[in-house]
N, C-alpha and C positions, 0 to 999 in steps of 0.2 A: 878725318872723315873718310879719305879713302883706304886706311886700313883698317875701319870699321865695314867698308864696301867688301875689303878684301877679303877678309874674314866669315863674313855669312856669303861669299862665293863659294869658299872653300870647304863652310860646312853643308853648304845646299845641294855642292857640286855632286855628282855622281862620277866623275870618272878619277883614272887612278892611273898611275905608273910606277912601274920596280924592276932592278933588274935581278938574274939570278947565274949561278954560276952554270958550269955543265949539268953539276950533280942536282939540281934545283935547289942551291943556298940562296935565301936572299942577303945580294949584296947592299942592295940601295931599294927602298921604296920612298916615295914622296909624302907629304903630309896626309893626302885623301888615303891612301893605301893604309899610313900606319891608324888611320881614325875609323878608318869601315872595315878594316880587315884585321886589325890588329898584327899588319904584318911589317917585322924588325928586325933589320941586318940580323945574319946568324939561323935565321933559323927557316927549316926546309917547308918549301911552297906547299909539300900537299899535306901537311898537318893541320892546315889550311882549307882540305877541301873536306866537306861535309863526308863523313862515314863510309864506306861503298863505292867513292868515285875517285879515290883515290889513283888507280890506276888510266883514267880517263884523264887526270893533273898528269901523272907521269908521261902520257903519250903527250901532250901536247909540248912539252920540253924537250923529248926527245927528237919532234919533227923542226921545232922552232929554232934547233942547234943547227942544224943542215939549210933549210929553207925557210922564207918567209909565208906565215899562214895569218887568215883572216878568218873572223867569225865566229870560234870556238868558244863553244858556250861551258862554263865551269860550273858546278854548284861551290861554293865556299861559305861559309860561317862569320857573317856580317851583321856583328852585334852580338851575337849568341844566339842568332836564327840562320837558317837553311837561306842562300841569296841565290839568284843567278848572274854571274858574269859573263858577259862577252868578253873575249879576248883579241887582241891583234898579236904576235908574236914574229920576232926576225932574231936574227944572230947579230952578235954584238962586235963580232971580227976576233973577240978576242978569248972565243972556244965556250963564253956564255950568252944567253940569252935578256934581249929587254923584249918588256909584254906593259903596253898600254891596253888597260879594259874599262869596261864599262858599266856599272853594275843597275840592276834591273829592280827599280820599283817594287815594294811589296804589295803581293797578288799578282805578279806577272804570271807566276804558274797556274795560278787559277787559271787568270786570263786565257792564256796559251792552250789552258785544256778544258776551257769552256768553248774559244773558238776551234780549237780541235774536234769537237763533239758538232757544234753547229757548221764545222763544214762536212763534216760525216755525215749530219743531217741532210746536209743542201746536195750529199752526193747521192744518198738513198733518195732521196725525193725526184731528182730529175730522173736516178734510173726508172724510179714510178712512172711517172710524168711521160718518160719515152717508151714503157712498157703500157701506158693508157694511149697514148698517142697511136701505138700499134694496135690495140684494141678496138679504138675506136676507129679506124681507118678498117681492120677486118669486119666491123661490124657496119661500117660506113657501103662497104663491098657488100655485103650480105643486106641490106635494105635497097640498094640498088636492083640486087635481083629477084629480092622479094617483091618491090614495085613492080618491075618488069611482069616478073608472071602475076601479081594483082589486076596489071594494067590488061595482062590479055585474059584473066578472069573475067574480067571487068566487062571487056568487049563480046565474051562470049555467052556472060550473064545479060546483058541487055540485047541480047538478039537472040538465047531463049526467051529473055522478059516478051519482046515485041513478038516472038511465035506464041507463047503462052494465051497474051491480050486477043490474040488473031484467033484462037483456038478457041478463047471463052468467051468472044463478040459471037462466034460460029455457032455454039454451045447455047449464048444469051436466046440468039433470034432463033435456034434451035426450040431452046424450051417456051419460047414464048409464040412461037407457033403450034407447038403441042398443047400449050395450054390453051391457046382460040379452037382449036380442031377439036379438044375435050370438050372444051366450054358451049361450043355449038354444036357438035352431034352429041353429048349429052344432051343439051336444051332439046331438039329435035325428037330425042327419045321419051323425051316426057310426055308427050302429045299422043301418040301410037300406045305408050306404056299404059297410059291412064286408059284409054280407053277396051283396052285386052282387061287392067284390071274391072272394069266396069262392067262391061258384059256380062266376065266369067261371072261376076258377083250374081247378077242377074238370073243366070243361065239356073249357077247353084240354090236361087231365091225361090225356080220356079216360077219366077213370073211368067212366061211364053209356055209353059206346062211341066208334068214331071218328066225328070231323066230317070234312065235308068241308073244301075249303083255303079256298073261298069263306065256310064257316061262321067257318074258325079265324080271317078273317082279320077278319070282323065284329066276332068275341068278342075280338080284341087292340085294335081303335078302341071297343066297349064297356069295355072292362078299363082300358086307357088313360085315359080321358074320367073314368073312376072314381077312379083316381090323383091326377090331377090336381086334382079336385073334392075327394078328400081330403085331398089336402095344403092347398090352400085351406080349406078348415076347422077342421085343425090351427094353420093360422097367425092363422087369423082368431079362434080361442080363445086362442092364448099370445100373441096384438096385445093383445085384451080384458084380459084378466088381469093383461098389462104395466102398461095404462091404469087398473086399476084400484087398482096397488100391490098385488096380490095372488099377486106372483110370488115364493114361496118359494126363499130362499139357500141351496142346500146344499154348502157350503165343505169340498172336500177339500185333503188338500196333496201334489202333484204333482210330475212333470220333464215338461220339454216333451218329449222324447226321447218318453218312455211315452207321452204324449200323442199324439205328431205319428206315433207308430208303429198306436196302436190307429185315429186316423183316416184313416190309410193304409189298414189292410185294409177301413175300414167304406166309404170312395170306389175300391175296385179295379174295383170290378162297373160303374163308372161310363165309364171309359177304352175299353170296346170298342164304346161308341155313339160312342164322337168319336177314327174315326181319324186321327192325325199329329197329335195331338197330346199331349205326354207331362207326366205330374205328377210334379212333383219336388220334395221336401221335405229343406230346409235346415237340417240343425241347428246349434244355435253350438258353439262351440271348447268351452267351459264348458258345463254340462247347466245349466240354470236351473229352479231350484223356484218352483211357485207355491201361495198356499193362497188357494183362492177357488173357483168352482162352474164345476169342468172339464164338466159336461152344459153350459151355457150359453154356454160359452169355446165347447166342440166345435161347438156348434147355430149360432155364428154364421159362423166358420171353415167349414162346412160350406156353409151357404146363399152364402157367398162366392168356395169354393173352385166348387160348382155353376156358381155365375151365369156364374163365369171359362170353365170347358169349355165351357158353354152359346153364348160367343158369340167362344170363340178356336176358326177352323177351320183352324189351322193355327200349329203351334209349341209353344209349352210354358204350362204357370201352373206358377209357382213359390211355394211353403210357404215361410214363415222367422220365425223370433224371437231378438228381442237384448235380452239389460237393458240398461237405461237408467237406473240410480240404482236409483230404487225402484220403477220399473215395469217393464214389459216391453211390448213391441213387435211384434206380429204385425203381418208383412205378407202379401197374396196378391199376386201379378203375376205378369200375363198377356199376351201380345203378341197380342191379339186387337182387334176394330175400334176400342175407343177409345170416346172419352162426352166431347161437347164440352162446352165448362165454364158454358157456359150452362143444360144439364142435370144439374147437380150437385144441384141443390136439390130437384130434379121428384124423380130417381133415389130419394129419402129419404123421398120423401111416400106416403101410404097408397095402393093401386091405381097408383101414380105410374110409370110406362109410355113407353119414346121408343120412337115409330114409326119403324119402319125393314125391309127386306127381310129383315135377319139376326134382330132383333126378331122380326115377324110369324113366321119361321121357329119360334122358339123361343119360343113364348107360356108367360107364366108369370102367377102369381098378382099380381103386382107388393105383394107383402106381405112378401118377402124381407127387403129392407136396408131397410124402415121397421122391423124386429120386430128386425131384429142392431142396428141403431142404438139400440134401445128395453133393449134387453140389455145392451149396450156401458154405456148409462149405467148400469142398474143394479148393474154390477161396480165402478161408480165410475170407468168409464174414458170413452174417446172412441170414434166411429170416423168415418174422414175419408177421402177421394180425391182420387188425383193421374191428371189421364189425359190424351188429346191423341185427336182423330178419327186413326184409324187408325195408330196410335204405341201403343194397349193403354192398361191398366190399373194401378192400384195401390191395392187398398184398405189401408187402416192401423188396425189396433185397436190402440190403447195402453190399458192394464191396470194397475192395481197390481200388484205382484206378490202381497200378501198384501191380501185383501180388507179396506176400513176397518172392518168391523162383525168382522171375525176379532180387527181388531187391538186395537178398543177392550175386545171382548171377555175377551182375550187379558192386558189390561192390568189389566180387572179382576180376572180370573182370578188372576195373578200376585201382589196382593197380599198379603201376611204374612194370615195369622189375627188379631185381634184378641182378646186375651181379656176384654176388656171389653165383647163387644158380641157374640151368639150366634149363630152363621154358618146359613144358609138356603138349604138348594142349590135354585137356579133349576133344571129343564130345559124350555130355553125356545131356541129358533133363533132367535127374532126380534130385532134389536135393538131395538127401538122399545118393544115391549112389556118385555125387559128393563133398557131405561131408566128406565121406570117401576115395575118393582120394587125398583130401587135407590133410588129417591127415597125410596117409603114406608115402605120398610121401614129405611132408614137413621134416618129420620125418627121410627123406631117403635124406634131404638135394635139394628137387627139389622143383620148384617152380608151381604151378598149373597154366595153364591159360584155362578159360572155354568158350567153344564153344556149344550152345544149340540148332542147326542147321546146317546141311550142308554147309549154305551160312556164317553163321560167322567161321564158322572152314577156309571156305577160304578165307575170308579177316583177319583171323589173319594170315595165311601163309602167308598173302602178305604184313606183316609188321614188322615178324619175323622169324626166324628158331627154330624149336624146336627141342629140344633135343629126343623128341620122338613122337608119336600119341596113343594116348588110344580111340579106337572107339566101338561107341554102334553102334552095324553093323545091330540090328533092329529097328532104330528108326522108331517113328511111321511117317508115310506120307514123309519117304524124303527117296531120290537114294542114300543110304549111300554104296552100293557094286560098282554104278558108280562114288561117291566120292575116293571110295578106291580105286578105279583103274585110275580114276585122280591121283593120289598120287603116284600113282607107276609109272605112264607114261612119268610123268612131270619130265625133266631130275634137277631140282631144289630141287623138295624133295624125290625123287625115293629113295635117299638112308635112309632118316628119315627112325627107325625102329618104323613099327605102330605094335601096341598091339590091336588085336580085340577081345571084349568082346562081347558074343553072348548067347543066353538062350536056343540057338539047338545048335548041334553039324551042324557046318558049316568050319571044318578042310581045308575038298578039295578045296572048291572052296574059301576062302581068300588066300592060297598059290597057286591057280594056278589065280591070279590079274596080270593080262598080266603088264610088264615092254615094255620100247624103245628098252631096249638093250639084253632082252630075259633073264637075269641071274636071280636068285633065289633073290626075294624078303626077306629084312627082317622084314618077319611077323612071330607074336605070337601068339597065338590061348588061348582064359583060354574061355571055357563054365561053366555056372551057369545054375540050376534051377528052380532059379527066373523067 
C-alpha cells in the first residue's frame, strides 16, 4: 500500500533534482527528473532546453558554479512539449553544480501571458482613470466658476427683471391712463361733433335761406374737416376699447352672399368720388356660413375695401371669400399704387402713415388697419398683406368660420341634462365670465346651461326648468330688463329665483320687475366694476 502511495507521488509530483558537472554533464538526476525530463547521467543539461534558450541553460550553470541562485525559470522539453522550470541552483563543493526545480503546469505560459496582458490592462486603465480624475476635477474648476458668474448673472437678471416690472407697471398705468383720456375726450367730442355736423347739413340744405357758392363752399371744407375729426374719434374709441378687452362679441350666424350683398349697398355711395374705378364682389361657387360678429367682419372689410378706392386711381378692388377647412378667407385687391414691403409693419402701427403725393392726397386717420388688425385678432383670426410698389394690393383676413367662444359655448350648450346635478341658465355673452360660472357652480354641484341672448335664454326656458337664472342685465343690443320682467310675469317661471349681475348699481329697479300676482320677486342683485 504504501509503495502504491509512493509511486503515484512520484508520478503526480512536479518537482525534480540532478546534479551536473562544471561543464553542465548530468551526473545524477532522480526518478522525477529522468520521467519529465528525460534527463540521464552522461548527457549535457541544455540539449535539454527547448531551441533558442539554450544559452539562457548555460548562463544559469555558469553562475550556479560560483554562487547560489534562486528562481530561474528555464524552458526544457517535458514530454515532448515546450515546459517551464523553475530552478534553485548552488555549488556542490566539488567544482559542480546540484539544481532542484520545479516544473510548471501546462498553460502556465498562457496563464503568465494572459495575466500579463490583464495587468497591462489594470495599468492602462488606472492611467485613464487618473487622467479622468484630472478632467474631471479641471472641469469640476471650470463649473465652479461657471456658477460663480451664473450666480452674479443671476443677481443682475433679477434686478433688471424687478427694473423691467417697475418700467412696464409705469408703462401699464401709463397706457391705461391714455386710454381713459382718449376714451373721454373722444366721448366729449362727439357731442360738439354732431352738432357742427348738423347744422352745416342744415346750412347746406337751405333750410334758414340760400348761401351763396362762396358760403356753400366753406360749409362743405367745414363739414368735411368735421367728418373726418369724426371719424377719428370713432376709431380712436373702438382702438381704446379694443386695447382694453372691452369689445363686446356679438356672434350672428350668416352667408357671405347676404353679407357681401348688404356691404355693397352700404359702399355704393362711395364709387362716384373715385371715377374709373369699379368694385366688384366675388362670391364662391358654395355660399359659406359663418357664425361670428358680422358688425366687426363688416367694419374691417370696410375700412379695407375704403383704404383700396382711396389709393386705386384707376382699375378695380375686388371682394372675395373662400373656406379653407375651418376658416374662411377674405380678401381685398386692388391694382392701385402698391406698399413697399418695407412699410408693412409702419402700415399696422397706430397713426402709422407712408408719405407719399397719393398719400398727402387722401389724408386719413392712420387708425384704420391698426383697429381691423385689432379686430381680426379678436375674431380669433389674422390680417396680413401681400403688395409690390405700383403692382396694388392684397389684404387678407382669415376667420374662423364659427367664432371659438360660439363654439365652446356651443359645446357646452349641447351637453345632455344631467339629472344628478340642477341646471342654471347663464345669460351671459362673455365667455370669460361664463367660464367662471361653470367652475363654481359645477364645483357647488350645479349644472351650467348657457344662454348668449335673450332669444335662447327663452327657448331654453321652453324646454326646461331651471333651478335658477343668472342674468347680465346689460347686455349689449338686447331688452334684457323686458326679459326680466317676462320672467317674472310669466306664471311658469315667476317663481325661478333670477340672480342679476350688472356693472351699475341697478338694485331698485330689478326688485321693483312687476310679477302677475304683485308679491316680492326672488331676485338677487351682486354689482361689479367691470
Amino acid at each position: 500500500m504504501n509503495e502504491r502511495a509512493d509511486a503515484r507521488w512520484l508520478s503526480e509530483s512536479r518537482e525534480l533534482a540532478l546534479a551536473c558537472d562544471a561543464h553542465g554533464i548530468i551526473q545524477w538526476a532522480d526518478v522525477r527528473a529522468r520521467n519529465l525530463l528525460r534527463a540521464h547521467p552522461g548527457a549535457a543539461l541544455t540539449t535539454l532546453a527547448v531551441p533558442g534558450t539554450e544559452e539562457k541553460t548555460q548562463a544559469l550553470l555558469s553562475r550556479a558554479v560560483v554562487s547560489e541562485i534562486r528562481g530561474w525559470e528555464l524552458s526544457l522539453v517535458c514530454h515532448g512539449k515546450p515546459a517551464t522550470v523553475s530552478f534553485s541552483a548552488r555549488p556542490n563543493g566539488e567544482g559542480g553544480v546540484e539544481l532542484f526545480g520545479f516544473v510548471y503546469p501546462e498553460g502556465y505560459g498562457g496563464a503568465i501571458e494572459h495575466l500579463s496582458r490583464a495587468l497591462t490592462e489594470i495599468v492602462n486603465l488606472n492611467r485613464e482613470i487618473v487622467r479622468q480624475q484630472r478632467e474631471i476635477e479641471r472641469q469640476r474648476t471650470e463649473l465652479t466658476r461657471t456658477h460663480r458668474e451664473l450666480d452674479e448673472s443671476n443677481r443682475g437678471v433679477v434686478t433688471l427683471h424687478a427694473e423691467i416690472e417697475e418700467k412696464a407697471d409705469a408703462l401699464r398705468r401709463t397706457s391705461e391712463v391714455r386710454s381713459r383720456v382718449l376714451a373721454n375726450v373722444s366721448h366729449e367730442f362727439r357731442t360738439p361733433l354732431h352738432s357742427i355736423l348738423g347744422l352745416s347739413q342744415l346750412l347746406l340744405d337751405g333750410t334758414d335761406g340760400p348761401l351763396s357758392e362762396e358760403q356753400q363752399k366753406q360749409l362743405r371744407f367745414i363739414r368735411t374737416s368735421a367728418e373726418e375729426l369724426s371719424q377719428l374719434v370713432n376709431d380712436v374709441l373702438d382702438l381704446s376699447k379694443a386695447e382694453a378687452g372691452k369689445v363686446t362679441l356679438r356672434a350672428d350666424l350668416f352667408t357671405a352672399s347676404d353679407f357681401f350683398a348688404a356691404l355693397r349697398g352700404m359702399l355704393r355711395p362711395l364709387l362716384p368720388s373715385h371715377p374709373g374705378v369699379d368694385l366688384l364682389f366675388e362670391l364662391p361657387e358654395g355660399d359659406i356660413t359663418l357664425e361670428t360678429d358680422q358688425g366687426k367682419v363688416a367694419q374691417i372689410l370696410r375700412n379695407l375695401i375704403t383704404n383700396a378706392l382711396k389709393f386705386t386711381e384707376q382699375g378695380r378692388v375686388v371682394a372675395s371669400a373662400v373656406r379653407r377647412g375651418d376658416e374662411v378667407v377674405f380678401r381685398v385687391q386692388d391694382t392701385g399704387i402698391g406698399i413697399a414691403a418695407a412699410h408693412f409693419d409702419r402700415i399696422f402701427e397706430e397713426f402709422g402713415q407712408i408719405d407719399g403725393p397719393v398719400q398727402r392726397k387722401h389724408k386719413g386717420t392712420g387708425l384704420g388697419l391698426a383697429l381691423s388688425r385689432r379686430l381680426g385678432e379678436l375674431l380669433g383670426g389674422t390680417l396680413a398683406v401681400e403688395s409690390e410698389l405700383g403692382e396694388g394690393s392684397t389684404f387678407t383676413l382669415t376667420i374662423p368660420a364659427t367664432h371659438p367662444e360660439v363654439r365652446e359655448l356651443a359645446t357646452l350648450a349641447a351637453r345632455p341634462l344631467d339629472p344628478s346635478r340642477s341646471p342654471v341658465l347663464i345669460v351671459e355673452d362673455d365667455r370669460k365670465t361664463m367660464f367662471i360660472y361653470e367652475k363654481f357652480l359645477s364645483l357647488a354641484g350645479f349644472q351650467v346651461v348657457p344662454a348668449r341672448t335673450v332669444d335662447d335664454a327663452r327657448k331654453q326656458l321652453g324646454t326646461f326648468r331651471p333651478a335658477a337664472i343668472v342674468l347680465d342685465i346689460m347686455l349689449e343690443g338686447e331688452a334684457t330688463w323686458d326679459f326680466l320682467a317676462e320672467v317674472k310675469q310669466s306664471p311658469e317661471t315667476r317663481e325661478i329665483p333670477v340672480l342679476v349681475a350688472s356693472p351699475t348699481k341697478s338694485n331698485a329697479r330689478a326688485r321693483s320687475a312687476p310679477t302677475s300676482s304683485g308679491s316680492s320677486p326672488p331676485i338677487r342683485i351682486t354689482c361689479s366694476a367691470s
